[in-house]
C-alpha positions, 0 to 999 in steps of 0.5 A: 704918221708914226704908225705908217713909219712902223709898218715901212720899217716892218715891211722893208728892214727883214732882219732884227739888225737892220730894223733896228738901225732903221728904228733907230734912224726913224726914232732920231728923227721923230723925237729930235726933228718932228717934236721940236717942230711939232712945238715950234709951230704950235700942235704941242705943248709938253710939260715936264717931258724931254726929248730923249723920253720920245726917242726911247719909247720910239724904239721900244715901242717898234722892238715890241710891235715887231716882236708880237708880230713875228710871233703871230705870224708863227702862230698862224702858220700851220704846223706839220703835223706828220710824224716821220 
């Protein structure tokens, strides 16, 4: 489910500001509602981990991703090669 909400939020947010409020959103939400849940009806149990250390790596892990993927994609356009 995590990597499906990285690629809306790629797709949908085009620039840096607004994917990163998203992101931002999206990382509340995950760490803050989805773990406790997740622990809460049993599919996890942390050890020595806080919530806080899922926001945080939510939110780099999508700036990293998403700065790879834009530098890829400039990678694979074609360069003008003419000269003027």
């Amino acid at each position: 489910m995590v990597p499906v909400a990285y690629m809306l939020l790629y797709q949908y947010f085009r620039t840096w500001k607004s994917f990163i409020l998203a992101q931002i959103i999206m990382a509340l939400t995950y760490a803050y509602i989805g773990e406790p849940f997740c622990e809460w009806v049993k599919l996890v149990n942390y050890l020595e981990w806080r919530y806080r250390y899922s926001f945080i790596y939510y939110i780099i892990v999508g700036i990293v991703t998403r700065a790879l993927i834009l530098k890829l994609a400039s990678l694979s356009k074609p360069q003008d090669l003419t000269t003027k």
